[in-house]
C-alpha positions as CSV (number, residue, x, y, z in Angstrom):
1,X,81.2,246.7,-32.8
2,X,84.3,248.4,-33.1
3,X,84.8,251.7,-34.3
4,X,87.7,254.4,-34.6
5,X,86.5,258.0,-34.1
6,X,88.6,260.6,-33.2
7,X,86.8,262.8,-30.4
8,X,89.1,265.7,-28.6
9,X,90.8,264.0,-25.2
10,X,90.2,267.0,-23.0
11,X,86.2,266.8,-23.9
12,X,86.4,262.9,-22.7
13,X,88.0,263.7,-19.8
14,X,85.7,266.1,-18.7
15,X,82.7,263.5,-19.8
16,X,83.8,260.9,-17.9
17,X,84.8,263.3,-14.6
18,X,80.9,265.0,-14.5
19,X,79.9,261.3,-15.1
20,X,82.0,259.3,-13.6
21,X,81.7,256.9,-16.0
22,X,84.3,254.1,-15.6
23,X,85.6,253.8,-19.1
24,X,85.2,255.4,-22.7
25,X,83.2,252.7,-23.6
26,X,80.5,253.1,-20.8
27,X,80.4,257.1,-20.8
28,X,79.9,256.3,-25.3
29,X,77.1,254.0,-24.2
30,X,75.6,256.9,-21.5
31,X,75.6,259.4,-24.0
32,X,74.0,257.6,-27.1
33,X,71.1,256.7,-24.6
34,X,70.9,259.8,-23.3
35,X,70.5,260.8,-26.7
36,X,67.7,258.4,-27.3
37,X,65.6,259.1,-24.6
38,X,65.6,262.4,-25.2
39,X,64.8,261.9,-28.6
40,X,61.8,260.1,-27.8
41,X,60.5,262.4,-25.2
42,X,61.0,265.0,-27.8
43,X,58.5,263.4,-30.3
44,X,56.0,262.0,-27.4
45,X,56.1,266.1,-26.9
46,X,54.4,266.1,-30.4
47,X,51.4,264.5,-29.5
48,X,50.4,266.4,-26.5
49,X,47.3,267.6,-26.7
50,X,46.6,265.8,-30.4
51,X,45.5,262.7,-28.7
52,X,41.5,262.6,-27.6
53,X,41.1,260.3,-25.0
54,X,37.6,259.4,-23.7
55,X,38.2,257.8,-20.8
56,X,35.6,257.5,-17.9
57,X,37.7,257.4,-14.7
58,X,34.8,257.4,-12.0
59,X,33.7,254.1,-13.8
60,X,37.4,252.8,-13.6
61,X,37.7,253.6,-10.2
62,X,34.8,251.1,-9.7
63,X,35.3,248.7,-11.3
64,X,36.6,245.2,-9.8
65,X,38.5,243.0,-11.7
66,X,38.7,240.3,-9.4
67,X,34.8,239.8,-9.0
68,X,34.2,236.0,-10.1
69,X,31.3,235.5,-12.4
């Protein structure tokens, strides 16, 4: 998609030199997925300590999948 947006040059400059992202195009890209993740690690924040678990691990650790029956 093509888009016109008009963001200062000195700020993509300075982008693109601590990135060293090739083009404008791949330092946009960098940044709207740096954006994302940190979105989503944000709101997986949210949950810690919400979530109740019950998980026996000793009886995980024993188990063996690959016992033929």
């Amino acid at each position: 998609m093509r888009t016109t947006i008009n963001i200062p040059e000195d700020l993509i400059r300075e982008a693109m030199r601590v990135t060293k992202a090739p083009t404008k195009t791949a330092l946009i890209k960098n940044a709207l997925n740096n954006i994302i993740q940190k979105n989503k690690i944000k709101c997986l924040r949210n949950y810690k300590g919400k979530i109740d678990i019950e998980i026996d691990l000793n009886s995980m650790r024993d188990r063996n999948e690959f016992t033929s029956r």
